[in-house]
N, C-alpha and C positions, 0 to 999 in steps of 0.2 A: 118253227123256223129256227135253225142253228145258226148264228154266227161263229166264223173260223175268222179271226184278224189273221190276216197272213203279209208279210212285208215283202212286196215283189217291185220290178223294175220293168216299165215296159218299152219299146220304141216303135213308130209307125207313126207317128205326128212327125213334122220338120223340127230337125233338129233347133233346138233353142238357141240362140244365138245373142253374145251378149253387144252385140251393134246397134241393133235397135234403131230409134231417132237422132245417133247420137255419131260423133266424129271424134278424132283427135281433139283436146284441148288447145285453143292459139293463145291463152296467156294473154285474148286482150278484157282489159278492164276501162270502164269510163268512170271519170273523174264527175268532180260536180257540176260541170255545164254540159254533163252528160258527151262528152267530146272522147274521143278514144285517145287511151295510151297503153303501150305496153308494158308490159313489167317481165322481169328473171325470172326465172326459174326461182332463186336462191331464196326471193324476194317473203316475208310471215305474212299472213294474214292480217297481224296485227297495226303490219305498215300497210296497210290499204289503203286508198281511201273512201268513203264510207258509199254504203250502196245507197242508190236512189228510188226511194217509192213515189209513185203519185196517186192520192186518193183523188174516188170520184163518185158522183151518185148518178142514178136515172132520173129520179125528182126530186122535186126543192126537198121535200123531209129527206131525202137519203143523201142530199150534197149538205144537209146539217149532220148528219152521221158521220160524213168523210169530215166534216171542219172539226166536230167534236175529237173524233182520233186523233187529231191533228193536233189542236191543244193540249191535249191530256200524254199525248209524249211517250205511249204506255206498249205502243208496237216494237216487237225486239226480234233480232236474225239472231239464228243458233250460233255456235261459237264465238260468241260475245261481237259481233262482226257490225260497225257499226253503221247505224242507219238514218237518213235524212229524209224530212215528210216534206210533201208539198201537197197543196189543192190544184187542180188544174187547172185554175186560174191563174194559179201565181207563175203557170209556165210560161213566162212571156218570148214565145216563139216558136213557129212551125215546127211540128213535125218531121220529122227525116221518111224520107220515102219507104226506107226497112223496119220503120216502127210501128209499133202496134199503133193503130187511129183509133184513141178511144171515141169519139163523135161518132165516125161510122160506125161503131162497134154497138154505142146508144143506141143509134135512130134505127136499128132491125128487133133489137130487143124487146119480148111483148111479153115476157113473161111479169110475175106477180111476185115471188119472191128470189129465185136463182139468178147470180149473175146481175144485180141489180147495184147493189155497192163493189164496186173495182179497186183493185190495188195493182196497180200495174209498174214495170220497170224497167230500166235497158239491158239490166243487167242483176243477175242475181244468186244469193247459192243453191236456192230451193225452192221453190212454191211452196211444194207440200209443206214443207218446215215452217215457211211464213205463217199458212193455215192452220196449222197443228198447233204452233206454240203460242198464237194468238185466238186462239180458238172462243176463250172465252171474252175477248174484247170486239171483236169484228159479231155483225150481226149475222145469223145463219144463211145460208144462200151466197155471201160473199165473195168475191173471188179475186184470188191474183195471180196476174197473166205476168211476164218476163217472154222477152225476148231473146234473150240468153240466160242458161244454167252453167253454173260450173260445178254444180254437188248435190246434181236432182237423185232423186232414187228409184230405187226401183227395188223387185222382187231381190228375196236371200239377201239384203243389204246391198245390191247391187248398186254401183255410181255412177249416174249418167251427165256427162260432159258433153253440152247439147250448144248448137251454132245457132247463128239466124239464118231463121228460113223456117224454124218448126214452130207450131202452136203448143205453148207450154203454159198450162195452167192446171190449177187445182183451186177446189171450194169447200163448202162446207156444207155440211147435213145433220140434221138431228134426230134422231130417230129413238122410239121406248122399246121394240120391240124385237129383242137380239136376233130371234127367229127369221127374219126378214132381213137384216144387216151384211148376211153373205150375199144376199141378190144384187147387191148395190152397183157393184165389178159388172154385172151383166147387162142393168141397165145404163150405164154409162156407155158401155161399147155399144150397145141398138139403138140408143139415142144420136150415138157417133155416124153410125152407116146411115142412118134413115133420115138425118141432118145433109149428110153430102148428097144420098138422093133425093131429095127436098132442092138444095141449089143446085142441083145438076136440071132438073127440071123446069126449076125458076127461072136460069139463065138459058136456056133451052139448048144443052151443051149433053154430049155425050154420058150418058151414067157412069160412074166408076164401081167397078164392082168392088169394093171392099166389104172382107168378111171378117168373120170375130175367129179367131184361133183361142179357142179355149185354155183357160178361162180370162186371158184378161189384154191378147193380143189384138191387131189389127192388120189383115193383110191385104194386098193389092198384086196381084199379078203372080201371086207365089213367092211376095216377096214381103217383111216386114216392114208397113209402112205407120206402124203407133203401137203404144202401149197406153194400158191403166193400170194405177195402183189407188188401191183404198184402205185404209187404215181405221183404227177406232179404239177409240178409250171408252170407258163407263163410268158416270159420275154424276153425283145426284139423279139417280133410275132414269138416266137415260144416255144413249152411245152417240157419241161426240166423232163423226166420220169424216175423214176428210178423202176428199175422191180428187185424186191426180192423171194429167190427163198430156201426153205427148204425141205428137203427130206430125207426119212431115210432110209439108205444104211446097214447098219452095226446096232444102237443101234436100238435091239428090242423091248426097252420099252421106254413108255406105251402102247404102239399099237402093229404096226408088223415092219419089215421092207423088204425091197428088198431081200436080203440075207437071211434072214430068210424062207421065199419063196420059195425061189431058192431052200434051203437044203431039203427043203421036193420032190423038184422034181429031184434035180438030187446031185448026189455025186462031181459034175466037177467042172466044172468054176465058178466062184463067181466075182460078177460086184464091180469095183473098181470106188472111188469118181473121180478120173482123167477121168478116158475114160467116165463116164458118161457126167461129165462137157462138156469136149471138143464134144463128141456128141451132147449134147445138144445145144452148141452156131453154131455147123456145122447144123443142123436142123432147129435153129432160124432163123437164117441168110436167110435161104432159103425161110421158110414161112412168115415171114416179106419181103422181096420184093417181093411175092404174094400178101401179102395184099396192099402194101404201090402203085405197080405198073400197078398190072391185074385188081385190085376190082374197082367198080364204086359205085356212091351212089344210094342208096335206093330209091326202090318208094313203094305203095302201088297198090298192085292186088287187083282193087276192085270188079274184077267180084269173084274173090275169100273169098273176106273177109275177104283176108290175107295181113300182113304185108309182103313185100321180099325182102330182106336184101340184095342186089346186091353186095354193098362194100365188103360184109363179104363171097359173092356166091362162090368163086372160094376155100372157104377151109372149106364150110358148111359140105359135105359131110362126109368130112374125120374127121369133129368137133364131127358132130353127134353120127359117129362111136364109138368115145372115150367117150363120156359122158354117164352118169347114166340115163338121166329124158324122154328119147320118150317117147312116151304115158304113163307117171306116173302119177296116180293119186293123185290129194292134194285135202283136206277139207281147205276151206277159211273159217274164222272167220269172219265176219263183224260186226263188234261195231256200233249201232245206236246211239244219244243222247237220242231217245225217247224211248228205249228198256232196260230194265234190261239183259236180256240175251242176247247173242252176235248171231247173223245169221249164217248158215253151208250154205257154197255151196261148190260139188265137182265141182273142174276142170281137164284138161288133159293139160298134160303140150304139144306143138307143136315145139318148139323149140326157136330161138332166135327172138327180136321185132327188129323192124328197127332203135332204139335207143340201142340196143344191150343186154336189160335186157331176164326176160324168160318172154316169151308167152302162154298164158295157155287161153280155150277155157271150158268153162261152158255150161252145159248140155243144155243148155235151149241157147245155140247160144252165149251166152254175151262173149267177148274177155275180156282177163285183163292183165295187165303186173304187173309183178311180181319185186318190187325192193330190192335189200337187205338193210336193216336199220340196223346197229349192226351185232349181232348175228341173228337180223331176220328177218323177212320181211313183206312187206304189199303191197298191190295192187291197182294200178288202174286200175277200170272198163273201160273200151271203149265199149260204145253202139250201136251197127248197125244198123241205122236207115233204 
């Protein structure tokens, strides 16, 4: 088998678009009885006033986790940006109608470790950043939800300025085995789709078809309605992941959302950010010890030609289901040094490579893998000799 790297550009997917879950920023910010105010434009960071977490557990040992955090003081927002704890006790007073219910959000909850200790907020710059820079304080599984981002991320450093109305959270993972660590992006998005079919069924309300746009989107109608991002460090032999996770429930701009969806097919039920969440980590949980405990590593079929992804075998099937690309076709660009114009080849896309990117298969037999770079992508040939 000859490997050629060759650095190409292709298009046939929807264009990338960097809107996402996400709207203009309104500049609003909550004070500390959580009450809204706005602030300038002009206005530093440094004059804020400090963001508000709420810790919280599922059981008594994990509401002594959230009280331990709590004392010890040791939780910090990146850009020095300052932060205020509470227990969810200490909140003495309802809830606002557009806030996340952590109670409801508990009492669906049936997993063992994901999602079990909460850090939730009104308002905040990151998730992800909460999880990542407290990665080593917060217990594995943990999670903080925010109802407003105003400096979440996303892929190539992208900044996403996100309203209410979206489900914005991210957690933590801990994993020994680097080899398995790209899969993570993929079961987050199947645990995503098979979570809203899961309550679409429960409340006995129209399915929404959302599907995975590889590798790390989510779409609804041909329209982008979420994203993942996962990230990961290495430290003391093993990867410290944090899996980021946006989705649009309620605000229907700039895209679409769930709800929005919903109203056109039925007059009934409408899906709430709690019972999705807790869906969603009751889902995870499940298909993460598929992959972590059933899957084996990969070999190649070489009477076939084919890569076969064994690790990833026992939840291909139901991947497949949910994504956009089986047999789609893409035009590859190939940039020569010795050519003014750039080279077309179509390919068909096969599914996933045994490195976990996409696989795509050119008329004339040549295999390639497909990587994402940024916002886009380039390929390497694999030559079948």
């Amino acid at each position: 088998m000859l490997i050629n790297f060759l650095r190409t550009s292709f298009h046939g997917f929807h264009d990338l678009q960097l809107t996402s879950f996400t709207r203009p920023f309104q500049k609003k910010i909550y004070n500390l009885s959580l009450s809204r105010a706005t602030a300038s434009p002009s206005e530093k960071m440094e004059s804020q006033p400090p963001c508000v977490l709420v810790l919280s557990g599922k059981s008594a040992s994990e509401e002594e986790v959230a009280k331990s955090l709590k004392e010890k003081s040791s939780l910090r927002l990146a850009d020095d940006v300052k932060l205020l704890t509470f227990l969810q006790p200490e909140m003495e007073r309802q809830p606002q109608e557009d806030e996340f219910n952590i109670d409801t959000y508990m009492a669906s909850l049936t997993t063992t470790c994901f999602g079990r200790v909460l850090l939730w907020s009104p308002r905040l710059p990151s998730t992800q950043d909460v999880v990542s820079l407290n990665f080593c304080e917060i217990p594995v599984g943990s999670v903080c939800i925010a109802d407003v981002q105003f400096k979440g991320r996303g892929r190539s450093q992208n900044v996403w300025e996100s309203p209410k109305g979206g489900l914005l959270f991210s957690f933590t993972i801990q994993m020994e085995d680097g080899r398995v660590v790209p899969l993570v992006q993929y079961i987050v998005c199947l645990a995503m789709t098979e979570a809203i079919k899961d309550l679409a069924l429960k409340n006995g309300i129209p399915p929404l078809d959302v599907r995975i746009k590889w590798p790390n989107d989510l779409y609804l109608d041909g329209l982008k309605v979420g994203g993942i991002l996962c990230t990961s460090t290495y430290r003391s032999k093993k990867f410290n992941v944090s899996a980021g996770v946006g989705l649009n429930v309620d605000n229907d701009k700039p895209t679409t959302s769930l709800n929005a969806a919903l109203r056109k097919l039925t007059s009934g039920c409408l899906l709430r950010r709690e019972d999705i969440a807790s869906a969603f980590f009751n889902k995870f949980e499940h298909l993460y010890h598929i992959l972590i405990n059933k899957g084996e590593y990969f070999l190649v079929d070489k009477s076939k030609h084919m890569p076969h992804f064994k690790r990833f075998q026992p939840l291909e099937e139901l991947y497949y289901k949910a994504w956009l690309h089986s047999g789609q076709r893409i035009i590859v660009q190939e940039k020569r040094e010795d050519q003014d114009l750039p080279l077309e080849n179509v390919v068909t896309v096969q599914g996933l490579t045994p490195s976990g990117y996409l696989l795509a298969i050119a008329d004339n037999g040549e295999m390639c893998e497909l990587h994402p770079d940024g916002n886009r992508y380039y390929a390497q040939y694999v030559l079948l000799k």
